[in-house]
DRENKOLLUM-671060 format. One record per residue: x, y, z of N, C-alpha, C in turn. Coordinates in steps of 0.05 Angstrom, whole numbers, plus 5000, padded with zeros to 4 digits. Example, Ala and Ser with C-alpha at 12.3 -4.5 7.8 and 13.67 -1.06 7.14 Angstrom:
<atoms>
526448865156524649105156526449345156525749555142527349795143525850015157
</atoms>
This chain:
<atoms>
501649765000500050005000501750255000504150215011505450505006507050594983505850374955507250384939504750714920502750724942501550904931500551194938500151304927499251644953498051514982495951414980494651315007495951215022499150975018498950915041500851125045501551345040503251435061501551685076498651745063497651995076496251915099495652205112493852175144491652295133489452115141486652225132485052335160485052655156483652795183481652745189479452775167476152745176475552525155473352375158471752245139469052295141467452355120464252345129462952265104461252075102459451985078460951785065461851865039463651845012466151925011465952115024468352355023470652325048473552265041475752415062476552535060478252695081479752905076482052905090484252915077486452845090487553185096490153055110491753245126492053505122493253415096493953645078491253915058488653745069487153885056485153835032487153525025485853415001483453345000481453274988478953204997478452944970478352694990478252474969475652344960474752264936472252054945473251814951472151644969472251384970469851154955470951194939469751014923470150624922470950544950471750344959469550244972468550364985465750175003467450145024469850145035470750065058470449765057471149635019471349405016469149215029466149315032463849245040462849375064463849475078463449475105462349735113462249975088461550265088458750335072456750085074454650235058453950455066454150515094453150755111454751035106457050955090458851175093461851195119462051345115463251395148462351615156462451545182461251725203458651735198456451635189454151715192452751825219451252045214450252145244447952005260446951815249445651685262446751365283448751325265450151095277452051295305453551495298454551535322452451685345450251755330448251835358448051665376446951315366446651135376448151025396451851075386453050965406454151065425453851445416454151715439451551655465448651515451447551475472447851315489448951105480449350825502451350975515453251065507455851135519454651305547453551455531451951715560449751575580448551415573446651315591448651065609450551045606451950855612451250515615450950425589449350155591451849935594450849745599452049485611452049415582455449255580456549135567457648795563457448855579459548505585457848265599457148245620455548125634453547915618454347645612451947475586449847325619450947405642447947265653446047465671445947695657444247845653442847895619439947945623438847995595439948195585439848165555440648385549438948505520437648725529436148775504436248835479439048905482440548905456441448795438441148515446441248215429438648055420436548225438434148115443432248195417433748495415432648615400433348645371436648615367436548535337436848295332436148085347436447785342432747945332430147915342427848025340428248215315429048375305429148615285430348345256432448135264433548035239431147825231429547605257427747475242424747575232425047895237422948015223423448125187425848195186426548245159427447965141427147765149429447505135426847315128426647195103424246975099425146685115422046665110422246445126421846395158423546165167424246145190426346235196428346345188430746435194430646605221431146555240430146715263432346745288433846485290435946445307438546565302439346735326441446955319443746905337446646905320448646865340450247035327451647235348453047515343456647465347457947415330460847375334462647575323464147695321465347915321466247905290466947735282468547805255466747605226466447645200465247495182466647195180469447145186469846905193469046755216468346895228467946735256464446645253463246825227459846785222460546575205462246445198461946215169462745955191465345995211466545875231463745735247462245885254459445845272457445715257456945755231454845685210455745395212458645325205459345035201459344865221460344895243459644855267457344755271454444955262452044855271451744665253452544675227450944465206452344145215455044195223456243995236454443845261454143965280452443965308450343845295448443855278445643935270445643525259448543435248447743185233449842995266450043165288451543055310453342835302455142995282457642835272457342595254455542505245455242315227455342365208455742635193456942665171459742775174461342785150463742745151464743005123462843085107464543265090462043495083463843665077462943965074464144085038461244185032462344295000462344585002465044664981464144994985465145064944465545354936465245344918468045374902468645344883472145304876472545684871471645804869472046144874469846204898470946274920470946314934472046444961470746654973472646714999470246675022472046605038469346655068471446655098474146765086476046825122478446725116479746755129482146675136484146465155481046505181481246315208481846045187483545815205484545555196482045415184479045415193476345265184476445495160474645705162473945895139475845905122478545895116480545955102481745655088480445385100479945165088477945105064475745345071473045355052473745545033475945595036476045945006477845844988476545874967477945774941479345944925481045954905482946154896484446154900486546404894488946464900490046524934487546574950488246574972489946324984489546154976491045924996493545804984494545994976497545914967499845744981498945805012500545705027498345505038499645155051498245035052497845005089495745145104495345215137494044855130494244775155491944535158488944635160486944515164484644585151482544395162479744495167477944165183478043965157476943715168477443515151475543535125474743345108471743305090472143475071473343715067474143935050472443815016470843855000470143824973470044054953470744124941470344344919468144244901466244474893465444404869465044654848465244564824464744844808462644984803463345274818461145584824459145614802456945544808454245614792453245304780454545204786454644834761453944674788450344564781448844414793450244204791450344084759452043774761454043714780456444004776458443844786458143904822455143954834455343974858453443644864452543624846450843364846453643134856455243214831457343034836458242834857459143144870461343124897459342924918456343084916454942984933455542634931454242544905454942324898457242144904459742224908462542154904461642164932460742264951461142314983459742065004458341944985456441744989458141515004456541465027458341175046457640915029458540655043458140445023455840345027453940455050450940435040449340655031450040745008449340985001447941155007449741245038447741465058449041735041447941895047449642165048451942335061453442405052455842405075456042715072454642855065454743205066453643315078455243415098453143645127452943845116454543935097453444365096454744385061453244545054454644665032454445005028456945055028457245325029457345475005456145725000455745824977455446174982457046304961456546604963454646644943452046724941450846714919451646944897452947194912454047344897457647374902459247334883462447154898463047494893463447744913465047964907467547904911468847854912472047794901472947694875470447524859470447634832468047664810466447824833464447914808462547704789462047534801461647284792458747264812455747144788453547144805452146904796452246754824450146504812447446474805445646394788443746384775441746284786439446394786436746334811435746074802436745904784436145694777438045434786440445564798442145454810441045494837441245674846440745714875437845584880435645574867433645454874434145104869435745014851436244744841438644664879440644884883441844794906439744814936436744864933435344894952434244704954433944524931432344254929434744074937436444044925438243754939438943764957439144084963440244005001437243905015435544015010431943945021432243565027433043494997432343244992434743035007436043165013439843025019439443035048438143305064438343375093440743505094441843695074444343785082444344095081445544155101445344435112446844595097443644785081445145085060446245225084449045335070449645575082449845815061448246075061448946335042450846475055453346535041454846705061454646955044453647215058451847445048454847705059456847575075458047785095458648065076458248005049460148245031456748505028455348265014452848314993450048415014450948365035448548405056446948775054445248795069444049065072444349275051443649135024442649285004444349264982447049164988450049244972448549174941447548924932446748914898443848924896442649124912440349274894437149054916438548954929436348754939437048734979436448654991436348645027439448525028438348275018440448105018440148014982442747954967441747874942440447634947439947434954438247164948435847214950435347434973431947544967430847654951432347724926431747784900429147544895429747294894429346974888426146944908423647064912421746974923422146654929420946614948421646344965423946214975425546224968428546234964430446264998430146045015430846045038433445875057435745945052437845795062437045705089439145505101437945395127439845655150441245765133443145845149444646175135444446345146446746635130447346725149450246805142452446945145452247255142452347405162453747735143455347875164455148025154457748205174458648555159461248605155461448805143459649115146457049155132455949425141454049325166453749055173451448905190452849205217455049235215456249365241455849765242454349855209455050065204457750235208459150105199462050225189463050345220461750245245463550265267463450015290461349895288462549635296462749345289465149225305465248975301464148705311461648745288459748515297459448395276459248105270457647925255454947835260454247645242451847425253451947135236451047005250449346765233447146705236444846735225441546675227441846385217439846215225439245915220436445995228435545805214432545705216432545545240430645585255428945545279430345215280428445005274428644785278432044665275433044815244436744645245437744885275437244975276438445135301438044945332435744835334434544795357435844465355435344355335436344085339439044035348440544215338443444215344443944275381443344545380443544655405442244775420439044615431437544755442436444465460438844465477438644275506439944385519440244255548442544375572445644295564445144005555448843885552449244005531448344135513449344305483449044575484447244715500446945015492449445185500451645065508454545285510455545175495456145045477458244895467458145145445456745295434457745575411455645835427456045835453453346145449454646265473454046355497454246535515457546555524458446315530461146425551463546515521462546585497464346755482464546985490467447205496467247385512465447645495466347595471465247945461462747845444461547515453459047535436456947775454455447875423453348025433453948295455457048335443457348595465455548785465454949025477452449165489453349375469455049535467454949775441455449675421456549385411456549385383453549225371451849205390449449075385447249385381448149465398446049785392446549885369449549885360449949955337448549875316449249615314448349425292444849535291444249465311440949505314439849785286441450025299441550285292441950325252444250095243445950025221442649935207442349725219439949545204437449765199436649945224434150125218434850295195437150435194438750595175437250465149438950215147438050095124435450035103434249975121430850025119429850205113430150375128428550635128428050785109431050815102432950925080432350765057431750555053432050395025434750365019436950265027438450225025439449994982436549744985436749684959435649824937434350054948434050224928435650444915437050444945439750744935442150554923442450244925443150114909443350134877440250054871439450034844439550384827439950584849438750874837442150924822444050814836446750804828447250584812446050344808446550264783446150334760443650554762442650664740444250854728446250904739448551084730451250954720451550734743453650554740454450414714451750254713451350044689451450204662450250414652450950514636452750624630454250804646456750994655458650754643458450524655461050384645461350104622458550124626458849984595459150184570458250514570459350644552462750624551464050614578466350654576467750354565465750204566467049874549467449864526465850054515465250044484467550314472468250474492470150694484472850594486473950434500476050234503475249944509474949894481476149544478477649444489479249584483481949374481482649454503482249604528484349644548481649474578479049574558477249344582475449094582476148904588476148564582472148614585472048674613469348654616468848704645466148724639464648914664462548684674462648704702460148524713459748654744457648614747456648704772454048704777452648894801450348894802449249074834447549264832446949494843449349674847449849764868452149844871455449704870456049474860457949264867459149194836461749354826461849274810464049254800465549014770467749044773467849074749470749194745471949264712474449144706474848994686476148754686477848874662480848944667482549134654484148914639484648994614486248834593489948864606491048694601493148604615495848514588495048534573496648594548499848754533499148784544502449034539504948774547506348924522508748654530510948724548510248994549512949144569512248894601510148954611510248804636511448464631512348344600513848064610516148184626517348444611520548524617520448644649518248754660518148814685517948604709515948374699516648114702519647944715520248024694523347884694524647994721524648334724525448464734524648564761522348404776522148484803522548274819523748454841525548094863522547954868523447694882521947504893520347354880517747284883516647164869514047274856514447584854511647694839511447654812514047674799514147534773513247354764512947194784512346874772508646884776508347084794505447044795503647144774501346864759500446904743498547104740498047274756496047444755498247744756499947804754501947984762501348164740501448134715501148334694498048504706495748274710492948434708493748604731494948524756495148674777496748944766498748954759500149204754497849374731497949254711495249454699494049534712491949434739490349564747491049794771493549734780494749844796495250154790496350134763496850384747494250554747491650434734489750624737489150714763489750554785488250584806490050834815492450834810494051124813493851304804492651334781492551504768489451664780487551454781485251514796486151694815486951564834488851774867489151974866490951984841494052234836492752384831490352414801490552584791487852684797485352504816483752564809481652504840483952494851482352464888480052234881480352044873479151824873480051624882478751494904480251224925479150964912480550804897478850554883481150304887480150064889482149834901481749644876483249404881481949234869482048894883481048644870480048434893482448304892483448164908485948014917485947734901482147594897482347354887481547364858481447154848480747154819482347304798480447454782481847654756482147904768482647974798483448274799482148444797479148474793478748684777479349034792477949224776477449414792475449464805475849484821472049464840470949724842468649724833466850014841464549914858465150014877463949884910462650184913461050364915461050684936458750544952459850774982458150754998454950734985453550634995450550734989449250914995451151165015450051395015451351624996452551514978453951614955451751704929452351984920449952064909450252044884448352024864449151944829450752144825451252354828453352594820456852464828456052394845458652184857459452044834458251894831457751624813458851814781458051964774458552104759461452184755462352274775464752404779466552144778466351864787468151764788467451604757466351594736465551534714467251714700466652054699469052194684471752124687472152054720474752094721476351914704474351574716475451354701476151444667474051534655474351644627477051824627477551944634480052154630482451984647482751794653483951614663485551484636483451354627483451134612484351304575483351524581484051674556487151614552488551654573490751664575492351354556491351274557492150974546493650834564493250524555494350384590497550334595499050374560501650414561502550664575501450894572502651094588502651074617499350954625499850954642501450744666502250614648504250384665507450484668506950614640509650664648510750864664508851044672508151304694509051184723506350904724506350734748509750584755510650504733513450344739516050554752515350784729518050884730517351004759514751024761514051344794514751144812513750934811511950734833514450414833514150344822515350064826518650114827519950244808522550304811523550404835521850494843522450744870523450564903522250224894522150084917525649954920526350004888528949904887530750114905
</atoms>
């Protein structure tokens, strides 16, 4: 990161969309806070919320006292979520909500099943379980991992039929407790098809094997819908995941919702009900649950999948004109409400010779050219044009256009020209801007 303006600046204020660093600059962030900022930063309603707990002085810690603040968005989540989805367990980070999900689906078949499917692009954590289930380039290095591990390929019924199949004991029971699925994969822009997701609603129905949706990116409005699977009328996992804005861009809270019954079968006796719920220290802490509470009304109230969709309406066009104005420098565009990625041509032969030429092993990494292309625009974005834009770690890289959802179409606008007067530039200049400013400089 300090290969770029950002990481070396101090950012003074943030509010909405917008920072403002030290010096005066005033940036958009056109990052989302990498999911976690539909609200913006600083929104005034989220810090009212937790200025009030703070002032009334509420109880935090204490799990054998009630606490209404778990009571109440555990109550607030199985009012917005179909179905039965009702059972709420609050863990601090989105790995620790996929960590918990598997756990229960595990608990739920009390160990008599033995393997777990997730999708071959995929992320869902880092922790040694969640970072077992993420597919890609993340797991380069090989951590140990829970056992049963299956891949199958993202959106492809057959080849999930497959695995199931292949998983089969020698009296052809079923041997699959959970299958994990992002229905929308943001790390690469990649969206499974309601014909898939309704076809993966039936075999797990028919198998007894526990859906898990892991929502932690896509949750509270991010592609134009609550959650995207609720796009899909009827359409009910046994189990989701979210996290990210669940906290409104100031705290650190997760969840996992399960449906009533897989919840209760698992862990709703005396010898089982601690084995995942109360004596965790920061489950359900007292201000990051008010928060959350506060995050979720925000969302609602506000229409959050509508200020979604009001910015795709700018988005989707904005940048498919700009697909059609450079061919050749942009592969392709996919996305959906606010969530979107631009998939930069990687072509130029200068980057084999740069290749050759940087220590260690970035050279060898096959994604290294798309990375430095995108890297270059994303500087140029910065440098020239106070625009904060990243891109995803897994998959093809792309460039992500994430904005808050309190980000206004004029926004959306602005970072559409910029990209245009970006890209005018052509992607040879701008690499070679990026190498000589940026990459040489580390030598």
């Amino acid at each position: 990161m300090t290969s770029f303006g950002f990481g070396r600046e101090l950012v003074e204020s943030a509010e909405g969309a917008w920072l403002r660093t030290r010096d005066g600059r005033r940036i958009l962030d056109f990052t989302g806070g990498v999911g976690v900022l539909n609200h913006g930063h600083n929104h005034p309603r989220i810090l009212a919320a937790r200025a009030r707990f703070q002032e009334n002085r509420r109880m935090e810690v204490h799990k054998t006292y009630f606490s209404p603040y778990v009571a109440a968005l555990s109550h607030n989540l199985a009012q917005l979520l179909p179905g039965d989805l009702a059972m709420s367990f609050f863990p601090n980070s989105g790995a620790e909500a996929v960590e918990g999900a598997v756990k229960l689906a595990y608990k739920y078949h009390e160990g008599a099943r033995n393997t777990i499917l997730h999708a071959d692009i995929s992320f869902h954590g880092k922790l040694l379980g969640s970072g077992s289930l993420t597919g890609g380039a993340q797991n380069h290095f090989a951590f140990p991992g829970i056992p049963g591990v299956r891949r199958f390929a993202y959106g492809d019924l057959d080849s999930v039929r497959a695995q199931v199949e292949q998983a089969r004991d020698a009296r052809g029971r079923c041997d699959v407790y959970a299958i994990l699925i992002e229905p929308f994969s943001a790390s690469t822009m990649t969206v499974c098809s309601e014909e898939f997701l309704r076809g993966l609603r039936e075999l797990c129905t028919a198998e007894d094997i526990v859906l898990v949706f892991d929502e932690i990116y896509t949750g509270w409005g991010k592609t134009g819908s609550l959650f995207h699977f609720m796009r899909y009328p009827g359409l009910v996992p046994d189990v989701l995941t979210t996290s990210k804005s669940f906290g409104g861009g100031k705290s650190s809270i997760s969840a996992y919702i399960a449906r009533e019954p897989v919840f209760r079968k698992a862990y709703d006796n005396l010898a089982d009900s601690l084995m995942h719920s109360t004596s965790t220290t920061y489950y359900g802490f007292g201000e990051e649950t008010a928060t959350a509470i506060e995050a979720v009304a925000i969302a609602v109230e506000d229409d959050y999948p509508k200020r979604a969709r009001m910015l795709e309406d700018v988005l989707l066009p904005g940048l498919g004109a700009l697909h059609k104005r450079y061919p050749d420098d942009i592969a392709d565009i996919r996305g959906a409400g606010a969530l979107w990625g631009v998939f930069l041509d990687s072509g130029s032969r200068m980057l084999d010779l740069v290749g050759r030429l940087i220590p260690g092993g970035l050279g060898r990494d096959p994604q290294f050219r798309t990375k430095v292309v995108t890297c270059s625009v994303i500087n140029a974005l910065y440098r020239d044009h106070g625009v904060y834009a990243y891109y995803t770690l897994n998959g093809r890289n792309p460039l992500v256009v994430g904005p808050p959802l309190v980000a206004e179409p004029e926004d959306a606008e602005y970072f559409l020209d910029s990209l245009d007067a970006v890209l005018a530039k052509g992607l040879p200049r701008l690499l070679t801007d990026f190498v000589r400013e940026k990459v040489t400089s580390l030598w």
